[in-house]
Each structure stands twice: as C-alpha cells, then as structure tokens.
RODREN-877341 format. One record per residue (C-alpha): residue number from 0; residue in one letter; x, y negated, z. Coordinates in Angstrom, 2 decimals, padded with zeros to 5 digits, m for minus. Each point is the difference from the previous one (the first is absolute). Example, Ala and Ser with C-alpha at 12.3 -4.5 7.8 and 13.67 -1.06 7.14 Angstrom:
REM residues 2
<atom seq="0" type="A" u="012.30" v="004.50" w="007.80"/>
<atom seq="1" type="S" u="001.37" v="m003.44" w="m000.66"/>
//
This chain:
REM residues 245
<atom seq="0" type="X" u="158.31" v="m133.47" w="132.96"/>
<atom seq="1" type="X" u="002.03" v="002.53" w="000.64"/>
<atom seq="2" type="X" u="002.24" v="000.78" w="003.38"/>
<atom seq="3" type="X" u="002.81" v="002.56" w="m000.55"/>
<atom seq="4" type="X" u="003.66" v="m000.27" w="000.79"/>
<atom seq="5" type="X" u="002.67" v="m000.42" w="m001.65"/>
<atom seq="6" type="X" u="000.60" v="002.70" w="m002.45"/>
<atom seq="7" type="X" u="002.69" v="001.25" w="m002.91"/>
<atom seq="8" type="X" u="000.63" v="m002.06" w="m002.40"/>
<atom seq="9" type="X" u="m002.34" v="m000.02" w="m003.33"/>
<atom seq="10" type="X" u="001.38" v="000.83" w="m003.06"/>
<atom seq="11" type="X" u="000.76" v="m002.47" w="m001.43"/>
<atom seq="12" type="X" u="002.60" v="m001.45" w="002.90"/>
<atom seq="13" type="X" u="000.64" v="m003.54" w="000.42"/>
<atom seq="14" type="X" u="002.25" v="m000.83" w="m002.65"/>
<atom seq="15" type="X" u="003.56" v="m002.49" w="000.94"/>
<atom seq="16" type="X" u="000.04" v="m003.47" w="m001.40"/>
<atom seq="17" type="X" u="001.28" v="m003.01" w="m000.48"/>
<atom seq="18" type="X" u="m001.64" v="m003.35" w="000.32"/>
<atom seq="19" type="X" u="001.10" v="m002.80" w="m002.17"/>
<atom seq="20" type="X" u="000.36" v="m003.29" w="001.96"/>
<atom seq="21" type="X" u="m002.23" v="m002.10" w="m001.88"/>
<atom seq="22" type="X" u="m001.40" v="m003.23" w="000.35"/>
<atom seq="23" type="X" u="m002.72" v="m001.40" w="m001.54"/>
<atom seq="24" type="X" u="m000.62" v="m003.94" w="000.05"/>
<atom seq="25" type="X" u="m003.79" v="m000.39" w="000.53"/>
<atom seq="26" type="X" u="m001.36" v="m004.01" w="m000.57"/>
<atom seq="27" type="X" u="m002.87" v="m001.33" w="m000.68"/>
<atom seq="28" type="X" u="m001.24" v="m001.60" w="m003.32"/>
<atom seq="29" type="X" u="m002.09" v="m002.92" w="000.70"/>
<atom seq="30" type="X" u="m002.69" v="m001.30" w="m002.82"/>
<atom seq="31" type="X" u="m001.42" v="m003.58" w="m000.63"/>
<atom seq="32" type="X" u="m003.04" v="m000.76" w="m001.59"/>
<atom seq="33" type="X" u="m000.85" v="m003.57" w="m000.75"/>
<atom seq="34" type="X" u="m002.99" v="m001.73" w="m000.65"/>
<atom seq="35" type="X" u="m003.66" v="m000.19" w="001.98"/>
<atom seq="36" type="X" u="m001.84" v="001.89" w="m002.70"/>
<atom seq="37" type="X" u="000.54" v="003.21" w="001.58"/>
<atom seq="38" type="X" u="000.04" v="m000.90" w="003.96"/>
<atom seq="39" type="X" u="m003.84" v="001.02" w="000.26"/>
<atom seq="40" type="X" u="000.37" v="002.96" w="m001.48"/>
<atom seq="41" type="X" u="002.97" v="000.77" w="001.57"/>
<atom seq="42" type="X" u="m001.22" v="m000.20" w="003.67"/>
<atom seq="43" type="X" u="m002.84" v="001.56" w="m000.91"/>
<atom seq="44" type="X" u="001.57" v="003.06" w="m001.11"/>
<atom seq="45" type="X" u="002.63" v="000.61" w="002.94"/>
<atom seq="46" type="X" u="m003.20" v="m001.46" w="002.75"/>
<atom seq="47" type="X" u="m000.54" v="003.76" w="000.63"/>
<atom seq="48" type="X" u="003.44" v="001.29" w="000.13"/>
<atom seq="49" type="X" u="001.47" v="002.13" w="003.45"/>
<atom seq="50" type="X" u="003.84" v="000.73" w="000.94"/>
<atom seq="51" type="X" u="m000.26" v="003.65" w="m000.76"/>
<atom seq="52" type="X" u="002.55" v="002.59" w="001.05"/>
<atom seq="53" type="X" u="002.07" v="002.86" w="m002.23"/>
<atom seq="54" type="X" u="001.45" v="002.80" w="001.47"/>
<atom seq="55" type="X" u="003.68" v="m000.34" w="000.65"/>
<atom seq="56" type="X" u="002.38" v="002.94" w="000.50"/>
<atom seq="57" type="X" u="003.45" v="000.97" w="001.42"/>
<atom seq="58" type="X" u="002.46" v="001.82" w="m002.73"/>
<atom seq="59" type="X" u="003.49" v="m000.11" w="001.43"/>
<atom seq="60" type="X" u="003.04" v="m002.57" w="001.02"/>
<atom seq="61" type="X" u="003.40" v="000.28" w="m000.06"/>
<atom seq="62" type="X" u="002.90" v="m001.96" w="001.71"/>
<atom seq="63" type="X" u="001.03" v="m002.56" w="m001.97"/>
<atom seq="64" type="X" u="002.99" v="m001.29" w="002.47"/>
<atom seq="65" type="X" u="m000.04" v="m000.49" w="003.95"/>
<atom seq="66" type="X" u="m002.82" v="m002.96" w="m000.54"/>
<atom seq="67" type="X" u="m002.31" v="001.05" w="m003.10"/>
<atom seq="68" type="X" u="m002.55" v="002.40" w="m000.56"/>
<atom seq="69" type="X" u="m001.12" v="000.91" w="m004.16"/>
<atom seq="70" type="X" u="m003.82" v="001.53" w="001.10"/>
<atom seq="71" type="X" u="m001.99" v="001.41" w="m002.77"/>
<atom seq="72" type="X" u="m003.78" v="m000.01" w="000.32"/>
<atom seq="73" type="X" u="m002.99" v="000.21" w="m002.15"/>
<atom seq="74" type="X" u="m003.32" v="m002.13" w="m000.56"/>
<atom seq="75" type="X" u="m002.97" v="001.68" w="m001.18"/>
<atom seq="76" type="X" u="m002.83" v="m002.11" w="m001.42"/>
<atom seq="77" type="X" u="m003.33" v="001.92" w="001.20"/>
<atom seq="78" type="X" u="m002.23" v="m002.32" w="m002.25"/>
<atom seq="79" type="X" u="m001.33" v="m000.36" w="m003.24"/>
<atom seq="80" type="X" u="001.45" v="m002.99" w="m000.79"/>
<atom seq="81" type="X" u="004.33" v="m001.28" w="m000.62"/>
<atom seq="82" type="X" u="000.95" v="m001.82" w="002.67"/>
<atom seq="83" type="X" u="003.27" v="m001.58" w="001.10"/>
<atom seq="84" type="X" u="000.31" v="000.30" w="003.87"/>
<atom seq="85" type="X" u="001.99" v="m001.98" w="003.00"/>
<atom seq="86" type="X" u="002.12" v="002.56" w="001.75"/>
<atom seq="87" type="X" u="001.85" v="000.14" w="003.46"/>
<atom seq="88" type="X" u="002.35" v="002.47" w="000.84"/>
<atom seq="89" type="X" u="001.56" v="000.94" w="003.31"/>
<atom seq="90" type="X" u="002.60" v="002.75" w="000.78"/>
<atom seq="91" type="X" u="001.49" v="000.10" w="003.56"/>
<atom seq="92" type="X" u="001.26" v="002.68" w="002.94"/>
<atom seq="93" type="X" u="m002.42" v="001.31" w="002.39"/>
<atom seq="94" type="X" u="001.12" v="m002.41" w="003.00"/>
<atom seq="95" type="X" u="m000.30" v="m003.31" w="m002.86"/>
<atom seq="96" type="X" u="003.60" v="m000.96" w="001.12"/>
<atom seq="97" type="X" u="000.70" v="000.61" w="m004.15"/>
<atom seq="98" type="X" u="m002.43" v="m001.08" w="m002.02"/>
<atom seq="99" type="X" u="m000.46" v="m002.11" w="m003.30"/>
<atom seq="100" type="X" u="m002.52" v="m001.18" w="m002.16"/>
<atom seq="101" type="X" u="m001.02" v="m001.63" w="m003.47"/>
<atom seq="102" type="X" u="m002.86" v="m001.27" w="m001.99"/>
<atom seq="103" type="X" u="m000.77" v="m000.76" w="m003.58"/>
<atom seq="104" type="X" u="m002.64" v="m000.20" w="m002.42"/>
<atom seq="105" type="X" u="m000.19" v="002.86" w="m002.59"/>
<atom seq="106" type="X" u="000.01" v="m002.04" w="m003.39"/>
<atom seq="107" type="X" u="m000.52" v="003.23" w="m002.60"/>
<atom seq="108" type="X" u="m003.53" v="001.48" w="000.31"/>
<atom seq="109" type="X" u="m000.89" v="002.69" w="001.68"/>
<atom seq="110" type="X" u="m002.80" v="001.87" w="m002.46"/>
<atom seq="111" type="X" u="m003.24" v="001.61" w="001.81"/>
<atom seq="112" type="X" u="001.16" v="003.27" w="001.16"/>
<atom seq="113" type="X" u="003.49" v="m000.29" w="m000.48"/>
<atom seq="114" type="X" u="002.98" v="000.46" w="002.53"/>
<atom seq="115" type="X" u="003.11" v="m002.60" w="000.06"/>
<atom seq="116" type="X" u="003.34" v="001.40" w="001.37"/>
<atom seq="117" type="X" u="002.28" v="m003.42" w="001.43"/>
<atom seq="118" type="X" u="002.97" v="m000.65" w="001.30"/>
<atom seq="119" type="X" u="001.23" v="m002.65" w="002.34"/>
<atom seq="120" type="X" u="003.11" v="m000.77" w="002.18"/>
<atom seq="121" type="X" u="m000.78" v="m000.37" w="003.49"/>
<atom seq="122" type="X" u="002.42" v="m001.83" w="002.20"/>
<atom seq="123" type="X" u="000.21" v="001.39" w="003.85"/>
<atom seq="124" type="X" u="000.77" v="m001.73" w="003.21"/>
<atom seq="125" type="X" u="002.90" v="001.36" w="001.82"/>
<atom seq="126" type="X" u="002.15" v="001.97" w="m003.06"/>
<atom seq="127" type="X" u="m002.87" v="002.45" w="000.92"/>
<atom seq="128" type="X" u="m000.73" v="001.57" w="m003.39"/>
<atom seq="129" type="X" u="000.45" v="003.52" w="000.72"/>
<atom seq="130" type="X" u="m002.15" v="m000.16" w="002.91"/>
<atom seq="131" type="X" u="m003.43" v="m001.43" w="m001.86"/>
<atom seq="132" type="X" u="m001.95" v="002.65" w="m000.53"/>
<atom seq="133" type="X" u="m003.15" v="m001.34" w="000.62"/>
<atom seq="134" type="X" u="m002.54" v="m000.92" w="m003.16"/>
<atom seq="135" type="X" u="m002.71" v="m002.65" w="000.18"/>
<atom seq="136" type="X" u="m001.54" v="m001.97" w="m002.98"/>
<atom seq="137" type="X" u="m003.16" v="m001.60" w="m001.49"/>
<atom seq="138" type="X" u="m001.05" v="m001.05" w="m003.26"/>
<atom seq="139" type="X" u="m003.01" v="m002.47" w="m000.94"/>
<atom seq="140" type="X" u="m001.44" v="m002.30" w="m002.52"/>
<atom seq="141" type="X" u="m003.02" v="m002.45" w="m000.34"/>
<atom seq="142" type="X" u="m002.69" v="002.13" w="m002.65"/>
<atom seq="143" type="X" u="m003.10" v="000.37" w="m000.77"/>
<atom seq="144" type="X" u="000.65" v="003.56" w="m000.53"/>
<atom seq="145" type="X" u="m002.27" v="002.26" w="002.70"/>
<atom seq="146" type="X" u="000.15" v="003.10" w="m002.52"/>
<atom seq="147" type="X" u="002.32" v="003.17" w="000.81"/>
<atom seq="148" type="X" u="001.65" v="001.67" w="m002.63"/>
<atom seq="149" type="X" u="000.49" v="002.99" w="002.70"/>
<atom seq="150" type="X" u="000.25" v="003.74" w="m001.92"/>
<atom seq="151" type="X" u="m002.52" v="003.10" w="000.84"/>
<atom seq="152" type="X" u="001.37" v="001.91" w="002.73"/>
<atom seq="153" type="X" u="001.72" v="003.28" w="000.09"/>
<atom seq="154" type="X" u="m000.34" v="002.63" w="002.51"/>
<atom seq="155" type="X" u="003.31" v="000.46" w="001.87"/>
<atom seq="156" type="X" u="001.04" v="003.16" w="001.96"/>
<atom seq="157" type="X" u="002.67" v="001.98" w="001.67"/>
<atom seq="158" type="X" u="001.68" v="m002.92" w="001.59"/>
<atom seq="159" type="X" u="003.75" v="000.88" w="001.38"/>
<atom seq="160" type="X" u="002.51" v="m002.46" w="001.81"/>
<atom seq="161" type="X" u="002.66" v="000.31" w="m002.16"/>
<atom seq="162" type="X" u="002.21" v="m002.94" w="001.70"/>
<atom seq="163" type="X" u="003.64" v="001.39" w="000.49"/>
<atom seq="164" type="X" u="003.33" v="m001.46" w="000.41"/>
<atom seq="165" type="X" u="003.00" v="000.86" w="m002.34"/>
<atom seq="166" type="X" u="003.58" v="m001.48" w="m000.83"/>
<atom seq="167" type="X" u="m001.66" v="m003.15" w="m001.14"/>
<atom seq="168" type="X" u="m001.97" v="m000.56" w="003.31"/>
<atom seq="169" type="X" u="m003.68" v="000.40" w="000.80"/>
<atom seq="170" type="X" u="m003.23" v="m000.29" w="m001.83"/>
<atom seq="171" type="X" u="m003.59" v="000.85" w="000.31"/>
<atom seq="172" type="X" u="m002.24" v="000.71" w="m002.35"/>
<atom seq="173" type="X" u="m003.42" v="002.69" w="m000.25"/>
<atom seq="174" type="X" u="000.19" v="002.88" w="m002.19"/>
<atom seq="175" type="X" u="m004.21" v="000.85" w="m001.59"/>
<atom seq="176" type="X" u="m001.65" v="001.33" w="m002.56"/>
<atom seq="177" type="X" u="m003.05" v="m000.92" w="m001.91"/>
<atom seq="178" type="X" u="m002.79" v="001.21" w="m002.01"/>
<atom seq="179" type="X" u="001.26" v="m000.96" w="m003.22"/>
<atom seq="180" type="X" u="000.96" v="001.97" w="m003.11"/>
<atom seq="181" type="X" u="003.92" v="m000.40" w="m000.43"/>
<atom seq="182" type="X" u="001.68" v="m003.24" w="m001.48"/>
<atom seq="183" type="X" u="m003.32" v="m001.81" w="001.07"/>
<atom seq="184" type="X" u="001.86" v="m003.66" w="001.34"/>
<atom seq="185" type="X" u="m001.35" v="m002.14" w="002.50"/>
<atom seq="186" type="X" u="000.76" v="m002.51" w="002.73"/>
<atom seq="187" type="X" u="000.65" v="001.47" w="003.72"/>
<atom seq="188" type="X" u="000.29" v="m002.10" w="003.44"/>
<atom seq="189" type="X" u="001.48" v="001.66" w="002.81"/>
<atom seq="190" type="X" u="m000.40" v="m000.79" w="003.51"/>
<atom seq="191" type="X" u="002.08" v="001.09" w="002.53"/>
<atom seq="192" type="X" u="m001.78" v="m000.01" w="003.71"/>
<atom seq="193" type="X" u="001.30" v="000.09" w="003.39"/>
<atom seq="194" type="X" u="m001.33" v="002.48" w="002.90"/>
<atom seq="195" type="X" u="m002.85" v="m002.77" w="000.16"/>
<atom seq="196" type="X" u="m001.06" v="m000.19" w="m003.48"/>
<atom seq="197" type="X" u="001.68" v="m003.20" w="m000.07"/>
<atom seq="198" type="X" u="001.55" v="m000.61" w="m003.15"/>
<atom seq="199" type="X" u="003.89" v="000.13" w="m000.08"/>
<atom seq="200" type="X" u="000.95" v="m000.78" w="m003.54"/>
<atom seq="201" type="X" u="m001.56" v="m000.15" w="m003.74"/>
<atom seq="202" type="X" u="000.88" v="001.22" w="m003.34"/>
<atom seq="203" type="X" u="m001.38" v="m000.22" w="m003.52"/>
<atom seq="204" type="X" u="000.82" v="001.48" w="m003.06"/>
<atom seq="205" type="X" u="m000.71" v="001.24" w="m003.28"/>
<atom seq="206" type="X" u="m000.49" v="003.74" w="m000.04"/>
<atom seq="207" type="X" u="m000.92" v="003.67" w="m002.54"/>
<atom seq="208" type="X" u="m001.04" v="002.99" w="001.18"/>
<atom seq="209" type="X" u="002.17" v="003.02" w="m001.11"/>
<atom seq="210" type="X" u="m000.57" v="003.88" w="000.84"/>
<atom seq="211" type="X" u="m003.09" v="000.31" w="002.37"/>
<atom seq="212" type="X" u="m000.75" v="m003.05" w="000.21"/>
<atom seq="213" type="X" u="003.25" v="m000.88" w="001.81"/>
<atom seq="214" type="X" u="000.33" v="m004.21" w="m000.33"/>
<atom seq="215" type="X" u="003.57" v="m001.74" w="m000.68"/>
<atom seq="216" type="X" u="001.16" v="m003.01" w="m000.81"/>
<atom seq="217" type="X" u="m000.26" v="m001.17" w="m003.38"/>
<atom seq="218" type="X" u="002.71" v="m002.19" w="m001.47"/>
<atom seq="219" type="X" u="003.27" v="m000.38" w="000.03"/>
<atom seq="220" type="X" u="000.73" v="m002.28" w="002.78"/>
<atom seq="221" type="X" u="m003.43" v="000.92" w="002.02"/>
<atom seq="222" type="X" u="000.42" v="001.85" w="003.12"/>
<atom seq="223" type="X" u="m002.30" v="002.07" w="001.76"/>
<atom seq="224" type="X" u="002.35" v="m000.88" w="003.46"/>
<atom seq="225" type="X" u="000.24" v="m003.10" w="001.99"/>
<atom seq="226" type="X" u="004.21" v="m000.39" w="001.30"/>
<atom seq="227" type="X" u="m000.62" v="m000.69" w="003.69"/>
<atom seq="228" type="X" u="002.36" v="000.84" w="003.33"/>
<atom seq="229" type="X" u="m000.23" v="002.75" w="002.35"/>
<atom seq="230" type="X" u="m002.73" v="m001.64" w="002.75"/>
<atom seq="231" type="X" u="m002.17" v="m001.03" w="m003.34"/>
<atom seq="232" type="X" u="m000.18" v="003.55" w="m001.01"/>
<atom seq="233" type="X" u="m000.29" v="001.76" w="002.59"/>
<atom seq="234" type="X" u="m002.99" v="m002.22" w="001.65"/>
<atom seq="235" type="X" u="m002.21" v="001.34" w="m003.04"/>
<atom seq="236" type="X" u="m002.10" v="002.48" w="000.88"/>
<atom seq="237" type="X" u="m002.71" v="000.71" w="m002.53"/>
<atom seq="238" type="X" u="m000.64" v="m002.19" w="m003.52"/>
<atom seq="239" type="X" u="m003.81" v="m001.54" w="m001.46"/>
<atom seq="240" type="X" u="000.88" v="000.64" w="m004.07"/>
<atom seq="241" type="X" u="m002.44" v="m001.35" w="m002.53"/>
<atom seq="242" type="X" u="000.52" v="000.15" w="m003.63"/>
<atom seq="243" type="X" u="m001.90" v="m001.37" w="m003.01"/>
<atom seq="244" type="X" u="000.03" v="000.46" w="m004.07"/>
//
C-alpha cells in the first residue's frame, strides 16, 4: 500500500469515451423435474450446500434521462466450479435522497475464474440520476463449491495516485508497476482508501504489463480508472493493489 499524492498523469492518459446506453433484460429460467425417482438423491446432493458470495465490482454509469441510471459492473466467480448467482445492485447520492436499485438472477454461467461485465437500468427517486454516484452490490448462489480458482500473486510496486480531473470530469485510479516480463496479463483490484484506511471505492480489471513492468488496462473497453466526482477523488489518499496471473 502505497501513500503518495496525486501526481502527473501516466502515459498512457485516460482516454474520452462514450458509453452506449444499454440494457440488458436479466430473468430467470426455472426447471421442473418430475417424478420421485430422483428426490433422494436430489436432497442428498444439495444437503451440504452454503449461499456463497462472488466478488462484485463498480465499472461506470451514465445518465440515461433525469430518472435512470445504465451502471456497468462486473461479477467474478472466485471458485472452481460455474455458477449462476442472485445479484442486487444499488446506486444512490451520498445523502440517499437519489437512489435506485434492482435485482435479478444471472441465467448464463459464470465459468470458474471468469469475469462477467452487465448492464442494467436503474431507475432513481427524485429525477436524481446525475447525482448517484454511489456503488453498492452483492452477488450469491447456493453451491457446493468451497474451492478458489484465485491466480498466484504478483509483486506490485511503485504505487502513484494518478486520479485527475479533465474536460470529461473526475476519476481516480492508481498508477504501479509489477515484476513481470512485458505483455505478461493478469487481473488487478484497486482500492482506493480514505485518511483512515477506510476503503472509499473499488475497481477491477483486466491488465499487461508493458515497459518496466508498468501495468495497463487490457482490452478495449477495460479501464484502469473509476469516473467518480470531485469529493470521491479527492478523499483518496493512498490505494491497497493486488494483482494475480
């Protein structure tokens, strides 16, 4: 962890763009299975099952009109099994005077390992869209699954607060380096912390080292930045970064 101040940009500066306002319609598949045959078996096997929790993380919003919110966020399932989670997700102001919420049951699997990138439409109290810039949201399923499919650790160093404002409006984000050879890719979590050590705001993302070990975002539409406002940002004082092949 790593407590400098804000400093110059990196090179390779946040980038404009422009967020499609999509929504996807998430439902839930039921299944029926007749006959007793099976019922034994079939309480037998689920008997040992626990709600289990996958990390869930903040990727951006955008204003859809005066009363809805598109949020994009990501699941990650840590285990070693697919699993198709439950999800609740929240956006809202820091006062909660605007504030919305939705949940839905992920039907497509999410494989062991993988990250999931979703979009939903948020409707918020008040015509108070532009003001919800508050994340929360969980994700969990009934499994059996008590495995981690959780990567080998890299080392991270030399890390820089490289949150900023610009014509587009503020962001934060941590600028690091690793001890990888170049074009080595892994996945990266970024906390930002408060003067406390209390943590302000998360951020996941797929990531490749380039010259020196210097770690970007990898993808197209990935972002190594979080789009925040002005108190957000500058309430960060110093970031925990972990990464993993």
């Amino acid at each position: 962890m790593d407590t400098e101040t804000p400093a110059s940009k990196p090179w390779f500066k946040k980038k404009r763009f422009v967020i499609p306002l999509a929504l996807v319609v998430l439902a839930g598949i039921g299944s029926f299975s007749g006959g007793s045959d099976n019922s034994k078996d079939s309480s037998s096997s689920t008997s040992n099952s626990t709600e289990r929790s996958y990390p869930v993380t903040f990727v951006r919003s955008a204003v859809v009109n005066p009363a809805a919110l598109s949020v994009v966020f990501s699941v990650t399932n840590d285990g070693t099994e697919s699993v198709s989670p439950s999800c609740t997700i929240r956006m809202q102001d820091s006062s909660g005077t605007y504030k919305g919420f939705d949940f839905f049951d992920i039907t497509n699997p999410i494989s062991a390992g993988q990250t999931k990138q979703i979009v939903v439409q948020l409707t918020i109290t008040k015509e108070g869209a532009q003001y919800a810039d508050q994340f929360s949201g969980e994700c969990t399923a009934s499994t059996n699954d008590t495995g981690t499919s959780a990567g080998k650790a890299v080392i991270i160093s030399d890390i820089k607060n490289c949150s900023d404002s610009d014509e587009d409006g503020w962001y934060w984000g941590a600028c690091f380096k690793s001890d990888q050879a170049p074009m080595t890719q892994m996945d990266c979590t970024v906390k930002g912390l408060d003067s406390n050590g209390k943590e302000v705001g998360t951020h996941s993302y797929r990531a490749n080292t380039v010259n020196e070990g210097t770690v970007v975002s990898y993808g197209q539409d990935v972002l190594w930045y979080v789009v925040s406002n002005k108190a957000t940002v500058q309430s960060i004082k110093s970031f925990d970064v972990k990464c993993t092949l």
